[in-house]
N, C-alpha and C positions, 0 to 999 in steps of 0.2 A: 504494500500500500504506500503509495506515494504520500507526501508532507500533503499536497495540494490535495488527493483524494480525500485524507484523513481531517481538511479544515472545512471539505464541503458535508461529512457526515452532519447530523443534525444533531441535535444537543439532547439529552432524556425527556428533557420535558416538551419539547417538538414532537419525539419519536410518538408520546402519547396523547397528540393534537395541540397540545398549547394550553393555555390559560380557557382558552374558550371552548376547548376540547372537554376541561374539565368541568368548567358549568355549564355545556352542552347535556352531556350525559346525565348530571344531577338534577337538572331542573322536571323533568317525568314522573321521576321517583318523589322529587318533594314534593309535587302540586300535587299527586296523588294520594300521598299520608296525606298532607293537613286539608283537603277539598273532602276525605273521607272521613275524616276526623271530625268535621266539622259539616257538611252537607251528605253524607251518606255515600255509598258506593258507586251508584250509576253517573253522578256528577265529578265523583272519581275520576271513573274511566274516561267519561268525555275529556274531562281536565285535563287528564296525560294527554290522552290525543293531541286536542288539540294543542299545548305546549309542541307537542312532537311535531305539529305539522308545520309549525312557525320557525320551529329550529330548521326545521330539513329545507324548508324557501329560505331561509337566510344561507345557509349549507349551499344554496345552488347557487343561490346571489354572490356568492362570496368565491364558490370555487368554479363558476361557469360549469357546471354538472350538474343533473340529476342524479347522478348515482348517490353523490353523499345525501342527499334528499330520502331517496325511498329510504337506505340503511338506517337513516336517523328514525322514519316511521313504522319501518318493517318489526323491529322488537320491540315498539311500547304497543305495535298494534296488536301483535302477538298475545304479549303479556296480559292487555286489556281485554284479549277474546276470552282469556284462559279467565280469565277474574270474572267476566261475565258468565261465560258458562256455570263456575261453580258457584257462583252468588257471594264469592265469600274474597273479601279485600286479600286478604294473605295467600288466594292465587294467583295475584298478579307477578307475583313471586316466584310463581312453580316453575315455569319455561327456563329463570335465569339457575336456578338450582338443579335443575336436572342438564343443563347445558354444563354445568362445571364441571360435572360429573363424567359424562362424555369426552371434555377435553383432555381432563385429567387420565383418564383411558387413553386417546389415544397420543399424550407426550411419552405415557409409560411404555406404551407399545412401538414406538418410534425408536425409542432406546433400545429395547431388546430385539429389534430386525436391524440393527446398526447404521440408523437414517435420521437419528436425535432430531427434532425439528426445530429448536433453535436452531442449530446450522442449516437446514434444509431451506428455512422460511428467509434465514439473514442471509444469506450469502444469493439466494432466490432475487427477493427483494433491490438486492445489490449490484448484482449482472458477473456474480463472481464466481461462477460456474460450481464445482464438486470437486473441485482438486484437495479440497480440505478433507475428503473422505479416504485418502491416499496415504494421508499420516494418523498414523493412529495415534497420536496424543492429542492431536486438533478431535479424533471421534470422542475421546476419552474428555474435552476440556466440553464442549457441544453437549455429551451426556449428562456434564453437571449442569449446564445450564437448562438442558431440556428436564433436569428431575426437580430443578427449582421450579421450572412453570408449572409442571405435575403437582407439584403441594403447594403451590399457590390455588390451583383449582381444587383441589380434592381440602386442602382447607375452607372452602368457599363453600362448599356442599357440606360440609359435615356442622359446619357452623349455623349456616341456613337453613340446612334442611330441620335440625336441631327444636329453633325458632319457627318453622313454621309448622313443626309438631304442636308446640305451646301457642299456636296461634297470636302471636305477639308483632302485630303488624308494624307498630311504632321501630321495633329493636329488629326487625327485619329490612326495612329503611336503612335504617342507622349499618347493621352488617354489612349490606349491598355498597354501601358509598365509601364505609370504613373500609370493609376489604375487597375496594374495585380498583383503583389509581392507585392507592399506595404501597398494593402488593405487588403490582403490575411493575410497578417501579423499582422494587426487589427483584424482581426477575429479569426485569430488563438492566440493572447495574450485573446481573451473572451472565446476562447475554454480551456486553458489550467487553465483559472481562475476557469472556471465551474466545469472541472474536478477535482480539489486540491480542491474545496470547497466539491465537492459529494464525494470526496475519503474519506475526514477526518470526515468527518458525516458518512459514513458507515461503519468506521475503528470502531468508536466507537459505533453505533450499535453492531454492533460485539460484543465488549469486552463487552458491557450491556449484549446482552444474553450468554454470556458463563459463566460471573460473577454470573446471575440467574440461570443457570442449575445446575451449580457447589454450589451452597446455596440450590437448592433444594435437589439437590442428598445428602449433607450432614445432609438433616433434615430429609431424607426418612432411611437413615443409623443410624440415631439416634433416630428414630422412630422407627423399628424394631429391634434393637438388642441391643438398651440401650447405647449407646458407642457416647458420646459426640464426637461433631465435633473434629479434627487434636489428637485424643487420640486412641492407636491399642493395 
C-alpha cells in the first residue's frame, strides 16, 4: 500500500457513515419508543416510517441515489411489518435480533472454510484482489478480525433477544443503539488492525520477489554475455 493509497483510506468514523450516519440510523428506533410510549403502537409504526422515509429522500438528495433511499426504508419497513403483525411494540425488534444471529453464523463459518470475511468484504471493497489469502498469517490476522464481528453479532442477539423475552421495549431501544455503532467500531478498529498488518507483510513480499528476479536476471546477463552486474 502506497503513503498516497493509505491517506485516501477513510477514517473509522466515515467507514460507519459519518456523524449523520449515526443519527440517521437512530432516529427510527427513537420516534418509535417515545411515539409508543406515548400515543400507542400503530402511531409507532407510522412514526418510524415515516422518519424513515425522510431520511432515505434526504439519503438520495445528498448522494444522487436511490439506492441509499430504499436501504434506509427497507429495515424500519420491515421491522414495522413485523410489529404490526404481532401487535406487540417489542416486535419491531425481532427482524434486527434474528439478523444478528444469522450474521454471527455466517463470520463463524467464513473462518472455518478459510475465507474470514473481514478480509473477503475489505480487500472486496478495496479492488485489492485475494492475494492476502496466499499468506497464511494475513488468513490467520482476517480470522481475528472476522471472530470479533462474530461476537459482536452473537452479542447482539443474546442480549436482545434476552430483553425481548422480558418484553422490555424501552431497554430494547437503549441495547439496539448501545450495541449498534459502538460495537461496530470494535470491530472495525480489528479490521483495520488486520488489514495494516497483511498490507505491510505483503508490501514486502513484494519487494523480496522483485529484489530476487532483479538478482536473477543480472546473473543470467552475466552468464551469457560476460558483462558483470551494473557495468554496459
Amino acid at each position: 500500500m502506497t503513503q498516497t493509497e493509505s491517506e485516501k483510506q477513510p477514517t473509522l468514523l466515515e467507514q460507519m457513515g459519518g456523524v449523520s450516519g449515526l443519527l440517521y440510523s437512530s432516529l427510527p428506533v427513537v420516534v418509535f419508543v417515545l411515539v409508543n410510549a406515548f400515543a400507542g403502537l400503530m402511531p409507532a409504526i407510522w412514526g418510524a416510517l415515516g422518519s424513515a422515509v425522510v431520511i432515505g429522500i434526504v439519503l438520495a438528495v445528498r448522494k444522487g441515489s436511490i439506492q441509499p433511499a430504499i436501504s434506509a426504508v427497507m429495515g424500519v419497513g420491515v421491522a414495522a411489518f413485523i410489529a404490526y403483525r404481532t401487535g406487540d411494540a417489542k416486535g419491531f425488534f425481532l427482524f434486527g435480533i434474528w439478523q444478528s444471529l444469522v450474521y454471527a453464523g455466517g463470520f463463524v463459518l467464513s473462518i472455518l472454510v478459510r475465507w474470514p470475511l473481514a478480509g473477503v468484504i475489505w480487500n472486496m471493497l478495496n479492488g485489492q484482489g485475494t492475494a492476502w489469502r496466499k499468506n497464511r498469517a494475513s488468513v490467520r490476522d482476517y480470522d481475528i478480525a472476522t471472530l470479533v464481528w462474530a461476537l459482536v453479532f452473537a452479542s447482539r442477539f443474546v442480549v436482545q433477544r434476552w430483553l425481548y423475552d422480558e418484553a422490555s421495549v424501552g431497554w430494547l431501544a437503549t441495547a439496539k443503539l448501545a450495541m449498534g455503532y459502538p460495537l461496530m467500531a470494535v470491530a472495525l478498529v480489528a479490521t483495520v488492525w488486520a488489514v495494516r498488518r497483511s498490507d505491510r507483510r505483503l508490501k514486502a513480499e513484494q519487494a523480496e520477489a522483485e529484489a530476487a528476479d532483479k538478482a536473477a536476471e543480472e546473473r543470467l546477463r552475466t552468464r551469457y554475455d560476460g558483462t558483470p552486474a551494473g557495468e554496459h
